[in-house]
Structure formats: structure tokens, C-alpha cells
Wavefront OBJ file of the C-alpha trace (Angstrom):
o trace
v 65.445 63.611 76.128
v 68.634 61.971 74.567
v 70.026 62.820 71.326
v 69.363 59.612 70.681
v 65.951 59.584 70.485
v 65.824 63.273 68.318
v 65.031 63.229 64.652
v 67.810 63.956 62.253
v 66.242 67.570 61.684
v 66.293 68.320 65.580
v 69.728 67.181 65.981
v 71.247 69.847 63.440
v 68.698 72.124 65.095
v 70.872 71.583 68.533
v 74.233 71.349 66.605
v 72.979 74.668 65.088
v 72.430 76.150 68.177
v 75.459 74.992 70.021
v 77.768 76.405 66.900
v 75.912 79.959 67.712
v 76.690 79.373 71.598
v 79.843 78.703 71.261
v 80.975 81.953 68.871
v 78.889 84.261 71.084
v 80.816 82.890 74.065
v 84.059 83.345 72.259
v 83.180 86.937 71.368
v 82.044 88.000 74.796
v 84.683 86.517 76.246
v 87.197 88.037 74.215
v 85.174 92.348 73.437
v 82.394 91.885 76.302
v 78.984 91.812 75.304
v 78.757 95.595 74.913
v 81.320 95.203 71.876
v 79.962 91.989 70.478
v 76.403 92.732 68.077
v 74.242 89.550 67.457
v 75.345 90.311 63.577
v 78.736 89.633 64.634
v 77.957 86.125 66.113
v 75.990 84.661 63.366
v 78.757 85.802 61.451
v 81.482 83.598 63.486
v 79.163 80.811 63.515
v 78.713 80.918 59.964
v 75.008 81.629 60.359
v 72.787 83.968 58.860
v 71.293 86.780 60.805
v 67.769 85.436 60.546
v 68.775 81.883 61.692
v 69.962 83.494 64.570
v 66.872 85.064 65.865
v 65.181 81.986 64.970
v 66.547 80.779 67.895
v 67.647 83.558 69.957
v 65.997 86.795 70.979
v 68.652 88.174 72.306
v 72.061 87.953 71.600
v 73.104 86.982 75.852
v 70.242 84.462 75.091
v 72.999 82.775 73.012
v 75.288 81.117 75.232
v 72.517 79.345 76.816
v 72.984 76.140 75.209
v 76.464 76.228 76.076
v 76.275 77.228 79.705
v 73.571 73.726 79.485
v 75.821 71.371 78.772
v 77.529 71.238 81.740
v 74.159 71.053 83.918
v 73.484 67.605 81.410
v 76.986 66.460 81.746
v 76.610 66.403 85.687
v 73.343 65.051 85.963
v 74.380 61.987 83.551
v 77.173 61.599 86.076
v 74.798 61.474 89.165
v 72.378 58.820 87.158
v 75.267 56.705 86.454
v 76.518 56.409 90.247
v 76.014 53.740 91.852
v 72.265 52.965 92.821
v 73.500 52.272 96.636
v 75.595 55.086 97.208
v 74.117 57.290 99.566
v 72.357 60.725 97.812
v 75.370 63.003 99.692
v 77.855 60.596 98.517
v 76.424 60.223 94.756
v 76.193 64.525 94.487
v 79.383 64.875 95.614
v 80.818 62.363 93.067
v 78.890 63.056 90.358
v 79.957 66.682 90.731
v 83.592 66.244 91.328
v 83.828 64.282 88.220
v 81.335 67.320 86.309
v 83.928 69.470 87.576
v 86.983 68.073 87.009
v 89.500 69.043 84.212
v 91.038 65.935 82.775
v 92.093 67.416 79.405
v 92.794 70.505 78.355
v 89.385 70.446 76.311
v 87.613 70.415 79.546
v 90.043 72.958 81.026
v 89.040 75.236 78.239
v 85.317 74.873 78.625
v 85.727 75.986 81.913
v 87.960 78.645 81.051
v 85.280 80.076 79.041
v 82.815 79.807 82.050
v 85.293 81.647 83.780
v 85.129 84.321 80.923
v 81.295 84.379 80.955
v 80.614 84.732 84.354
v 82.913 87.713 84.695
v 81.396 89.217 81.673
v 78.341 88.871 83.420
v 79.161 91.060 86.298
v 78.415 94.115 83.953
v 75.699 92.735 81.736
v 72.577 91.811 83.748
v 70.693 90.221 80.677
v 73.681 87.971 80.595
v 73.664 87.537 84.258
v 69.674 86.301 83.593
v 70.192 83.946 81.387
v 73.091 82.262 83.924
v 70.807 82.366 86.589
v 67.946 81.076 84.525
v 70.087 77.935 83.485
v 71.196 77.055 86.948
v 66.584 77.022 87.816
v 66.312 74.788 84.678
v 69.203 72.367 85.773
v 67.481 72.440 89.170
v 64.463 71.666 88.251
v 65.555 68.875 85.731
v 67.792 67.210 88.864
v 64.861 67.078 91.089
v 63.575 63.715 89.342
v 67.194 61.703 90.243
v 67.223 63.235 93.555
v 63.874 61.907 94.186
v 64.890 58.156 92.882
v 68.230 58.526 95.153
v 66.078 59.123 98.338
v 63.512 55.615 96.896
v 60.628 57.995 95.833
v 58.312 56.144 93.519
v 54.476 57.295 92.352
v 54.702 60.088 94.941
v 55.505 57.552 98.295
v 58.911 57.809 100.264
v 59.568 54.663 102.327
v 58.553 56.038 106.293
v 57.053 59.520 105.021
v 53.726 58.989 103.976
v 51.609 59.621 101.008
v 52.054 62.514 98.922
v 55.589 62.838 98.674
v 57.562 63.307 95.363
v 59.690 65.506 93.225
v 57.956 68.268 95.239
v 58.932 67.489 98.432
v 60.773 69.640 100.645
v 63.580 67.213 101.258
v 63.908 66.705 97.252
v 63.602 70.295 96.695
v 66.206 71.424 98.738
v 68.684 68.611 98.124
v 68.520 69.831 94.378
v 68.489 73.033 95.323
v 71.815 72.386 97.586
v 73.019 70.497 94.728
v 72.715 73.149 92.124
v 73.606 76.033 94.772
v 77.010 74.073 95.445
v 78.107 74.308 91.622
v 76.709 77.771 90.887
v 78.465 79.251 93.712
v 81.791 77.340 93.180
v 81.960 78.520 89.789
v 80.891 82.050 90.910
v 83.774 82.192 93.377
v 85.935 80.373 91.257
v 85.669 83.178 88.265
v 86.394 86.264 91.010
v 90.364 84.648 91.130
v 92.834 83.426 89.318
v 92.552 79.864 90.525
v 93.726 76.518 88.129
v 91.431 74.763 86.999
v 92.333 71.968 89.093
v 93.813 71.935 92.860
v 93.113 74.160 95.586
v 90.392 76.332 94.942
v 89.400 74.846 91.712
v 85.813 74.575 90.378
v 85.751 70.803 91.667
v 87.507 72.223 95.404
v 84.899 74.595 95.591
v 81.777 72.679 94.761
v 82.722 69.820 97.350
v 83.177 72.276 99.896
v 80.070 74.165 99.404
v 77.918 70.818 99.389
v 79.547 70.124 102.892
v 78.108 73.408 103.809
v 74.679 73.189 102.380
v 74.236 69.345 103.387
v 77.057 68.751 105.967
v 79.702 67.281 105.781
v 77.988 64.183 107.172
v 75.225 63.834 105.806
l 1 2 3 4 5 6 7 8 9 10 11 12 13 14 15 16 17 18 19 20 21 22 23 24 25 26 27 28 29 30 31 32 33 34 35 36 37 38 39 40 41 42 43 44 45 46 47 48 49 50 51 52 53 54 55 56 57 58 59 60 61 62 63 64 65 66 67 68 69 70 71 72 73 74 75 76 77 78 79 80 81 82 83 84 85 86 87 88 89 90 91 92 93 94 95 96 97 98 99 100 101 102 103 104 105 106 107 108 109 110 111 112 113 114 115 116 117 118 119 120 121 122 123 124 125 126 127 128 129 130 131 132 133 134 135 136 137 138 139 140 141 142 143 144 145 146 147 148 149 150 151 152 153 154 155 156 157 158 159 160 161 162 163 164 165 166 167 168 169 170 171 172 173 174 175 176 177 178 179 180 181 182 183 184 185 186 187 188 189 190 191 192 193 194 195 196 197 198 199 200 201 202 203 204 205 206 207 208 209 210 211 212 213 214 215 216 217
């Protein structure tokens, strides 16, 4: 659903929530989760402690909203490629572009990926939610994939009946998809890699769709 089409109460609801992603990301980032209390986020975020469990149970659940955005970001990208492209050639552009670093606002939100995901490699609740995120954004990309390969009402053109969002070759294309920029980013956060160039996020990702799908396909 677009923000668009929210009430003005859910859309400070989101804001809300986004305000309390982004301090608890800040915090781990900078002490670690083990030295950052949920008392001490709500306090960054200029929250109260009871707002915060209002939307959080946990204070890892936190950056969830945050680690989102980019899984929305990308799959507005892959909607907005052109209809005719072929669906390797649309994933791979929509995520070069969802991966790319074209000002240093972008190069600090993944920065702070960076900074979670290593933060994660001691904390597996935080590790949970990342993992958890990346299902979501699967799950959510499975509807494009299936309009990319001409799936309509549950028919593919020259596969029969019965085939939609839940068919294997939609399933594993998001799957591949999703796989490609969890395990870029993964990589990516184990080195000291720019944001950009040779081993970047956007390097990465390309490379581990020609993998999954072939470099082909």
C-alpha cells in the first residue's frame, strides 16, 4: 500500500516508527546492541518508553522498518522498468539502481546496513529480524515477478492452468532475486569495500544474480 493512500493518523504512525528505526540503528551501530537498552532508543528518537513497545517488542525489532525501506525502494524500481524488458534484464536493473550510491545520503544508508549487519554477527535476535525482512521482501516481489513472466488470474502463456505467484518458476526467480541482494550486502559488510566500484553492494548483487539465474538468462 502507498503512503498515498494511508490516513493522516497512519502516516505519523510510519514516520513514528521510522524515527525509532533510525535511532536504534544509530545506537547499535555506534555501542552494539548489548550496550544499547530500548530506554535508550526511545530516548534518541524523542519517544516515550511506552510508544516504543507500542510498536516494538523488542528493541532488535526496531530497525525493521529501516532495514524495509530498501526492499520497497527496489521493488518500485523493478515495477517502473520497462514492461518489455526481459525479467533477468528488469532484476538486474532495478537492483543496480536499489543499490547504487548516488549521494552521499544513499552512501550513508548503506553505511549503516553495513553497521547492522556486522552487529548482527553477535546478536541472533538481530540477525532474525534481518532474515525475516529479506522473507517479507520476497514474498511481496513475488506478485511483479509473476506480471514480468505474463501471469494473469493464475495462467502463464504455454504452461497451463494453475500457475501464479506460487509457481515454482515465480518462486524461485524472487527467491534468486532477494538471495542476490541479501548475500551482496552480507559479503559486502565482511570488508571494507566503497560503496560504489569493485566489490560494492551494486558489484555484488549483479554478480550473484548471474549466478543464481545465469548470466544469460
Amino acid at each position: 500500500m502507498s503512503t498515498q493512500a494511508l490516513t493522516l493518523t497512519e502516516r505519523r504512525k510510519l514516520a513514528t516508527q521510522l524515527e525509532i528505526a533510525h535511532a536504534a540503528a544509530e545506537l547499535f551501530v555506534a555501542r552494539g546492541t548489548d550496550g544499547t537498552t530500548a530506554e535508550a532508543i526511545a530516548r534518541r528518537a524523542g519517544v516515550g518508553l511506552r510508544t516504543f513497545y507500542r510498536y516494538f517488542r523488542a528493541k532488535q525489532d526496531a530497525v525493521g522498518p529501516l532495514l524495509a525501506v530498501g526492499g520497497q525502494r527496489w521493488r518500485a524500481l523493478l515495477a517502473a522498468t520497462d514492461p518489455a524488458a526481459a525479467l533477468p534484464d528488469a532484476l538486474r536493473a532495478a537492483v543496480r539502481e536499489a543499490l547504487a550510491a548516488p549521494d552521499e545520503a544513499a552512501a550513508d544508508g548503506l553505511r549503516q546496513t553495513r553497521g547492522l549487519l556486522r552487529a548482527a554477527t553477535g546478536d541472533p535476535a538481530l540477525r532474525a529480524v534481518w532474515y525475516r525482512v529479506n522473507q517479507e521482501s520476497e514474498e511481496l516481489l513475488r506478485p511483479l515477478v509473476a506480471e514480468r513472466v505474463g501471469v494473469d488470474a493464475g495462467v502463464a502463456a504455454g504452461q497451463g492452468a494453475g500457475v501464479g505467484t506460487g509457481s515454482l518458476q515465480v518462486r524461485l526467480a524472487a527467491a534468486a532475486a532477494t538471495a542476490a541482494i541479501r548475500i551482496a550486502l552480507e559479503t559486502w559488510s565482511e570488508t571494507d569495500a566503497d560503496v560504489t566500484g569493485p566489490g560494492s553492494p551494486a558489484d555484488l548483487a549483479a554478480r550473484c544474480l548471474d549466478r543464481l539465474m545465469g548470466p544469460g538468462s
